[in-house]
VOGUMAR-463614 format. One line per field, with one value per residue (C-alpha): residue in three letters; z, y, x. Coordinates in Angstrom, 1 decimal, padded with zeros to 4 digits. Each point is the difference from the previous one (the first is absolute). Layout:
BEGIN
res c(ALA,...)
up c(Z,...)
north c(Y,...)
east c(X,...)
***
This chain:
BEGIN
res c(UNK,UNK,UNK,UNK,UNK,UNK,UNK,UNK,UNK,UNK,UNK,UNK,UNK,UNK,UNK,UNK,UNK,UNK,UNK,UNK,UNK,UNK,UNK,UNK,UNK,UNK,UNK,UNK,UNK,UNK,UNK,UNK,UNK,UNK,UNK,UNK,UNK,UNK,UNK,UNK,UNK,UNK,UNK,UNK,UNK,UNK,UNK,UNK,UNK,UNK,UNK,UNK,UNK,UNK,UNK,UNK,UNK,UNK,UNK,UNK,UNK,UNK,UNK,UNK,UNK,UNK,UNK,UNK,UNK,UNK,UNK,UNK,UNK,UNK,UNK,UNK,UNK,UNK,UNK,UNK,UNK,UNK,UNK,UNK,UNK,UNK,UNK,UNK,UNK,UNK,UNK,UNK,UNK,UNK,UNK,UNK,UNK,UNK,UNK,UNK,UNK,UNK,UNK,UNK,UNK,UNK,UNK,UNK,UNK,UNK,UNK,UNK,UNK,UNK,UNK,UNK,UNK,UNK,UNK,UNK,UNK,UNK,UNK,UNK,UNK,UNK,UNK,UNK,UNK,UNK,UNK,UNK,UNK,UNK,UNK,UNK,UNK,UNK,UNK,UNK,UNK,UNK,UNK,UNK,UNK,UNK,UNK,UNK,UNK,UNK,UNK,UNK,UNK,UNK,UNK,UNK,UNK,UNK,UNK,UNK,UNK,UNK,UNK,UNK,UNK,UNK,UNK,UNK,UNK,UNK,UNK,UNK,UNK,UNK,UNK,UNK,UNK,UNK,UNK,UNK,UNK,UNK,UNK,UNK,UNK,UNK,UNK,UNK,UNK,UNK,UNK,UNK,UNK,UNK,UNK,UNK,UNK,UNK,UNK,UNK,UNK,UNK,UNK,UNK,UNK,UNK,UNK,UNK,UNK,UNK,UNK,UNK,UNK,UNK,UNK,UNK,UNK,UNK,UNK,UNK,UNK,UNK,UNK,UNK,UNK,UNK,UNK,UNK,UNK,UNK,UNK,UNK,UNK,UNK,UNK,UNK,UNK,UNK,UNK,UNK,UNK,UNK,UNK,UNK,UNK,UNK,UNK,UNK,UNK,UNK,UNK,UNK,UNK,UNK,UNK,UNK,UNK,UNK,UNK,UNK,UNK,UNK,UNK,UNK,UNK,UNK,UNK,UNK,UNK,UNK,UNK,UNK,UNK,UNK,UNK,UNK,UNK,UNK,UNK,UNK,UNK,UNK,UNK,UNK,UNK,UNK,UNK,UNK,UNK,UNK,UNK,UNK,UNK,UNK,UNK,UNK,UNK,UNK,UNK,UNK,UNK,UNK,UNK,UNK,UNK,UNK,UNK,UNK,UNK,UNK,UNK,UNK,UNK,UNK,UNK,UNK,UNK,UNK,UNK,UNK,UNK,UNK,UNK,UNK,UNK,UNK,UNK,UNK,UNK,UNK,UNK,UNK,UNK,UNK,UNK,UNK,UNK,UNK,UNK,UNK,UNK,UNK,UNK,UNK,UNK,UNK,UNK,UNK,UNK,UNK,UNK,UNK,UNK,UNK,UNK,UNK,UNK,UNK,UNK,UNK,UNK,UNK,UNK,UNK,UNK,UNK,UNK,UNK,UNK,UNK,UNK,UNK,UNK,UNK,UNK,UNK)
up c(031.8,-000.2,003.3,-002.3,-003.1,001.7,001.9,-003.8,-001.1,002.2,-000.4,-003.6,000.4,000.2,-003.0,-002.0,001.2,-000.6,-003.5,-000.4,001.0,-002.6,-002.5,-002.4,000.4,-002.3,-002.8,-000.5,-001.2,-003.0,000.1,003.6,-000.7,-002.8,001.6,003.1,-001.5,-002.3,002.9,002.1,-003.1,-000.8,003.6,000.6,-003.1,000.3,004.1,-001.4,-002.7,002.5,002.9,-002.6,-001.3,000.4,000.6,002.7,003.7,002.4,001.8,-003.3,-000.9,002.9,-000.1,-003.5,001.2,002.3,-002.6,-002.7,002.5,000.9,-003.7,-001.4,003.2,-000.9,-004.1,001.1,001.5,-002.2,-001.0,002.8,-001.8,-003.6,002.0,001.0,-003.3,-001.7,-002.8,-002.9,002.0,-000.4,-001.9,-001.8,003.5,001.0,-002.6,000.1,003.9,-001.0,-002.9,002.5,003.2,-000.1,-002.0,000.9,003.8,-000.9,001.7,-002.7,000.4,-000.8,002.8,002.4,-001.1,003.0,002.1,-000.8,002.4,002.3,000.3,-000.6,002.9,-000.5,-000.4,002.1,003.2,-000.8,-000.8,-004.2,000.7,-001.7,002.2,003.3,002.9,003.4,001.2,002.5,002.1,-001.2,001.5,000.3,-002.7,-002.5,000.5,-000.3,-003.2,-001.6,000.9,-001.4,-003.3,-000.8,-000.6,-002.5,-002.1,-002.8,-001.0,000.5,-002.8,-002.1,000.5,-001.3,-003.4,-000.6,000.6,000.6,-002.8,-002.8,001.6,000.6,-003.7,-000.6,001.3,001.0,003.5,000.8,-001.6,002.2,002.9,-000.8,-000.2,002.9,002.9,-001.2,000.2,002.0,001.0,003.3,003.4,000.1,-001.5,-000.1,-001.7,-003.5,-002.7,-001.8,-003.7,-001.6,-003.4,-002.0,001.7,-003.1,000.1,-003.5,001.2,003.4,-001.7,-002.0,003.0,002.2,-003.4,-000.1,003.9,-000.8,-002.1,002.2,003.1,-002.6,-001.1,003.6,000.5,-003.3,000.9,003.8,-001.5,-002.5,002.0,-002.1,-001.9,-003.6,-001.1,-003.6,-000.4,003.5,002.5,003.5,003.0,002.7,002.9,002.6,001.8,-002.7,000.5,003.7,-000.2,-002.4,002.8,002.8,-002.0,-001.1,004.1,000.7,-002.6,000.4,004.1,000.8,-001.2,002.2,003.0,-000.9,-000.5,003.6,001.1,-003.3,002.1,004.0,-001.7,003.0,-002.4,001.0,-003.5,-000.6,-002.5,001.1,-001.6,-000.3,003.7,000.7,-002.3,001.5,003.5,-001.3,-002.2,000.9,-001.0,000.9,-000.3,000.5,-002.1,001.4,-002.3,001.0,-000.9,-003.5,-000.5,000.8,-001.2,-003.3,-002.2,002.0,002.1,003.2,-000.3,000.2,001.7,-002.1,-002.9,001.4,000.5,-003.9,-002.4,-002.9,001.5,-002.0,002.6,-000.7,001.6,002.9,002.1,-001.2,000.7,003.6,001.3,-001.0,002.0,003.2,-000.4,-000.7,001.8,003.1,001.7,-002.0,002.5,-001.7,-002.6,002.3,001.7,-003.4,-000.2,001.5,-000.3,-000.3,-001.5,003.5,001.5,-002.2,000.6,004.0,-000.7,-001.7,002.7,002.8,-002.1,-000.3,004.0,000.2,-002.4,002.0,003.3,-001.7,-000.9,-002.1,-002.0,-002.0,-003.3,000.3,-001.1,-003.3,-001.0,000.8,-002.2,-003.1,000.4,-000.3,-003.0,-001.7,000.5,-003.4)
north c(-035.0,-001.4,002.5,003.0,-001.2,-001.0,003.8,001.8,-002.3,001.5,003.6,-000.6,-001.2,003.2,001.0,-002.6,000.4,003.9,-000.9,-001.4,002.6,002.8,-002.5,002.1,003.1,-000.1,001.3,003.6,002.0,002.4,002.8,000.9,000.0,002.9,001.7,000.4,000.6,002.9,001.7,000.1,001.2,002.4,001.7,-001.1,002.4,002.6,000.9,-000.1,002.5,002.5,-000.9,001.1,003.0,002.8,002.4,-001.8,000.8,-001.9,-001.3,-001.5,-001.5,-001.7,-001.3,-001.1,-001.8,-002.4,-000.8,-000.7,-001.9,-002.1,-000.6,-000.6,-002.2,-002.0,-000.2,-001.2,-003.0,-002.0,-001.1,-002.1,-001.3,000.0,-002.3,-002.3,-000.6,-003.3,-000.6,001.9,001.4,003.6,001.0,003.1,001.2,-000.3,001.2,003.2,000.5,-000.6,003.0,002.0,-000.2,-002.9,002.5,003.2,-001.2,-001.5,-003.1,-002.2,-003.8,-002.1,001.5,-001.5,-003.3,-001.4,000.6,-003.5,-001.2,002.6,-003.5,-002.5,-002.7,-000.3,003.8,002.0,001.4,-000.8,001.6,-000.4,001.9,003.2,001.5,-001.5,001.4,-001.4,003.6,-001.4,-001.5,002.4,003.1,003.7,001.0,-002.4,000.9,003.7,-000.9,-001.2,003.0,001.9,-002.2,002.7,002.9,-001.4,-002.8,002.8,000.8,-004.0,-000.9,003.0,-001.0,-003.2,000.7,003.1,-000.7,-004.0,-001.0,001.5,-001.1,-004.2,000.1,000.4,-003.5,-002.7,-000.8,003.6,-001.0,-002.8,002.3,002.2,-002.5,-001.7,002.7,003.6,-000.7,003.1,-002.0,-002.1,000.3,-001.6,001.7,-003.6,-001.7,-001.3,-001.2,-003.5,000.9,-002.7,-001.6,000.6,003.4,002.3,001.9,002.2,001.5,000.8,002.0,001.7,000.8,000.9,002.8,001.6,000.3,001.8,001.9,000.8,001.2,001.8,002.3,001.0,000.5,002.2,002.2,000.6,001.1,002.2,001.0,-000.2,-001.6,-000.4,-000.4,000.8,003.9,000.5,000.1,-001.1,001.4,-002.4,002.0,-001.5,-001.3,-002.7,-002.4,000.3,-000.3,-003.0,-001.7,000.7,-001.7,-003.1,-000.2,-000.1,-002.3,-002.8,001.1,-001.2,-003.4,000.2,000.6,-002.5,-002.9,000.2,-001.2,-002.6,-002.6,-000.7,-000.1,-002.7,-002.1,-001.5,-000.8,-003.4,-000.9,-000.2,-001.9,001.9,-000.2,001.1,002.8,000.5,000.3,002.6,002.1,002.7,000.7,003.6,000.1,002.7,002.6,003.2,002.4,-000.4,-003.6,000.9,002.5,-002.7,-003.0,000.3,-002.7,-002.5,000.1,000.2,-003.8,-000.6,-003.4,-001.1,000.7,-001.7,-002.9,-000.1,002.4,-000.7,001.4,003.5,003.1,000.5,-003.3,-000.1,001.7,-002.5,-002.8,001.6,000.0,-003.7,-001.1,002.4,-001.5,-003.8,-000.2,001.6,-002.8,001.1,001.9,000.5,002.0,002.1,000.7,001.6,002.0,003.4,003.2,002.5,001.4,001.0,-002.9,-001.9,002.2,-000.5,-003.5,000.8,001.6,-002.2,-002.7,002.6,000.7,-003.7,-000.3,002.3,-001.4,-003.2,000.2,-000.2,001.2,-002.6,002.1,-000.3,-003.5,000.7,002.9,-002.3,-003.0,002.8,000.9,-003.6,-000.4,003.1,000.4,-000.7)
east c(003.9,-003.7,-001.2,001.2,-001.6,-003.4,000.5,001.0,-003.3,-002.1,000.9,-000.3,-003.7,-001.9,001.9,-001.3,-003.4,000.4,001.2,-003.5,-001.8,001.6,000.6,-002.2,001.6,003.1,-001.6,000.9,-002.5,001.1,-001.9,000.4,004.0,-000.7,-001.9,001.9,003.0,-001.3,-002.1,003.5,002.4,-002.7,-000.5,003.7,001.3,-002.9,000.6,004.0,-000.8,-001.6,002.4,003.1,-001.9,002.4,-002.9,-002.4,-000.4,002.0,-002.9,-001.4,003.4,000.1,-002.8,000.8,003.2,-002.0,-002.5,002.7,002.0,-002.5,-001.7,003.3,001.5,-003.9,001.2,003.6,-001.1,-001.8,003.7,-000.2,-003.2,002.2,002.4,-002.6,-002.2,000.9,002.4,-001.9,-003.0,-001.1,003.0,-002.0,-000.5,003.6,001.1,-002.0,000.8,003.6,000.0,-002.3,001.2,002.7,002.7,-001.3,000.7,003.3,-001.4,-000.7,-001.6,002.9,002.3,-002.7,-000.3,002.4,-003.1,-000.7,002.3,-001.7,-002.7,002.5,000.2,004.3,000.1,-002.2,001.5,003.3,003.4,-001.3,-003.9,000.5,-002.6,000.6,002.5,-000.4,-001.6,-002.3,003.1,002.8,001.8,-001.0,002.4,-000.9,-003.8,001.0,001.9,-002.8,-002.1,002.7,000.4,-003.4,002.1,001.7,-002.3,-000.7,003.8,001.0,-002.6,001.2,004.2,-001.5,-001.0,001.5,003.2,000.4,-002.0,002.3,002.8,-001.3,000.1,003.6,000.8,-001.9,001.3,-000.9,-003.4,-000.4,001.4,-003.0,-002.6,000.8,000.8,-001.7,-003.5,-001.7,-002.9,001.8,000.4,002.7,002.7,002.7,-003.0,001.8,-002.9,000.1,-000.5,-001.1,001.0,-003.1,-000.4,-000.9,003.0,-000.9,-003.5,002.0,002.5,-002.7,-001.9,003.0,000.9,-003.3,000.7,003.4,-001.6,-003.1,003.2,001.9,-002.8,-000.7,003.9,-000.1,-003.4,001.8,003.4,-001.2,-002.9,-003.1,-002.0,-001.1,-003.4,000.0,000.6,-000.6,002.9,-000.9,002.6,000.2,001.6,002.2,-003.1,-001.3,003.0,-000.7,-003.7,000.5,002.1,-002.6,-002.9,002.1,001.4,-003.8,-001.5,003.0,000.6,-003.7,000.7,003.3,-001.6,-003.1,002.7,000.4,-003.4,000.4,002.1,000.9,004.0,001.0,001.2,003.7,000.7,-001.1,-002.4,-004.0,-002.7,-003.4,-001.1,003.3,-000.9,-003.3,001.4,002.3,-002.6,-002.9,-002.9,-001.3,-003.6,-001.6,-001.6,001.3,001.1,003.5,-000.3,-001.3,002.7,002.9,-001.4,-001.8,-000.4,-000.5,002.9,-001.7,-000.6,004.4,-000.7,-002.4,001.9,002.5,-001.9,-001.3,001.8,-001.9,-002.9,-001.0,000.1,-003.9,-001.0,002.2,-002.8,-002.1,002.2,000.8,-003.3,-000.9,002.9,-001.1,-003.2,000.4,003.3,-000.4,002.2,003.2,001.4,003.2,-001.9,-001.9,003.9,000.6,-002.4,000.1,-002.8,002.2,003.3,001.3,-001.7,002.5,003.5,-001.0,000.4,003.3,000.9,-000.6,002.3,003.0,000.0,000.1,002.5,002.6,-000.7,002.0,004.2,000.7,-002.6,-001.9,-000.1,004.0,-000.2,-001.8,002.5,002.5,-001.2,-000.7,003.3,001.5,-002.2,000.6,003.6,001.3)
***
């Protein structure tokens, strides 16, 4: 028991020494936030106006549909920065992302609170990770599932509130029901959320209405097939549902397919510590623009993040190159960190043909214990 404890010690130390090093860097800076998040919503919903104009050229709508994509995919995810402020920071600006993008998008903060366990030494990696699945050691067909889990993210998050939310309120145990096993923003589709005691079970309902609300207008405008602005009467067409779909597959698909260079996924379900963490997490580096697309706001730096949450996403390149520079000795760091986006699936890659030269395969074993857990 001591040789693991003085071996856990000694992984921990660069840690501790890193924590030194980027120990003033968890103050997040206000007016970069704003401005960010406005300059995304504001190219986001501009390229999405041209890109659903009923009159412009297919070339310039398809340009339009990468742009909005992209901006809006870049204004989605500073709820993963929401998630992370501390208990009454920034609430004007998550409130305003929330009535801007939050319930326009369906994907409003509270339903992404369980990332927390996402960093939690008992939860992360295991069976109760909401956005964990053993994908670096699993099966063909479960990696091809969660490809295919794309396809359908935009009609799971609208079953959600327009037709689960009205229906949780009729009794609480389908309230609970709802709160703890619809949330569109997993991976893994067992997960079941702990809602806590004090959670503030009034401002969700209010929020989870105006998203009902928000799904119920689009359902109305597509069934009667227009739309009202004032005297004016808009015709959608058959196409605008359609072309709706393909820019919400393409704003929340990019952060599909970026999860996969987010973790190694080796995990075998047990519990890990934050070098445990680290040796599971990547960094991808490099400023292509591939890299920019897929990783805005500063998820390029995964394993960093990992390492220390509270850091805001416009330090973390800061915080990066101290450690590169007066840690060059922490070699599991510098294992983390990759240049590139396929650099980082290779990687992936070479762990899955590991993982099937082994039976069974070692990926069985952590669908096995989530199902134990789960089974009630």
């Amino acid at each position: 028991m001591a040789t693991v404890r003085q071996t856990e010690s000694r992984r921990d130390e660069p840690i501790v020494r890193a924590r030194r090093l980027v120990a003033d860097l968890l103050v997040p800076r206000p007016a970069i936030y704003w401005i960010d998040m406005f300059v995304s919503i504001v190219v986001g919903y501009g390229a999405a106006t041209v890109y659903l104009a009923p009159r412009a050229p297919a070339a310039v709508q398809a340009v339009a549909w990468l742009v909005a994509g992209c901006a809006l995919f870049r204004a989605s995810l500073f709820m993963h920065e929401i998630v992370h402020f501390r208990r009454g920071e920034m609430r004007g600006f998550a409130a305003t992302w929330n009535l801007l993008v939050g319930i326009p998008f369906l994907m409003p903060s509270f339903l992404y609170e369980h990332h927390l366990d996402h960093h939690s030494a008992r939860h992360y990696g295991t069976p109760r990770d909401a956005e964990y699945l053993p994908l670096g050691t699993a099966r063909l067909g479960t990696l091809l599932a969660y490809l295919g889990q794309i396809l359908l993210l935009p009609l799971l998050a609208t079953v959600r509130f327009l037709l689960l939310t009205p229906v949780s309120f009729l009794h609480p145990r389908l309230r609970r029901f709802v709160l703890e096993r619809c949330s569109p923003l997993v991976i893994n589709l067992r997960h079941r959320r702990a809602v806590p005691a004090d959670a503030p079970r009034g401002l969700w309902a209010a929020i989870e209405i105006a998203c009902f609300l928000r799904a119920l207008h689009l359902a109305a405008c597509f069934l009667v097939n227009e739309v009202h602005l004032g005297r004016a009467v808009i015709p959608l067409g058959w196409q605008m549902p359609v072309k709706i779909y393909a820019l919400a597959l393409l704003a929340l698909g990019l952060n599909h397919v970026r999860t996969l260079a987010a973790h190694r996924y080796r995990s075998a379900g047990e519990s890990m510590g934050f070098a445990g963490q680290l040796d599971d997490s990547l960094n991808v580096v490099g400023r292509t623009p591939l890299a920019a697309v897929l990783f805005p706001v500063g998820l390029r730096y995964h394993a960093l993040h990992h390492l220390f949450p509270a850091i805001p996403y416009h330090n973390l390149g800061v915080a990066h190159r101290r450690i590169m520079e007066q840690l060059p000795e922490w070699e599991a760091y510098r294992r983390a960190t990759y240049a590139t986006f396929p650099e980082a699936l290779r990687a992936l890659a070479a762990g899955l043909r590991e993982a099937w030269r082994q039976q069974p395969v070692a990926a069985d074993r952590w669908f096995k214990k989530r199902d134990g857990e789960f089974a009630t």
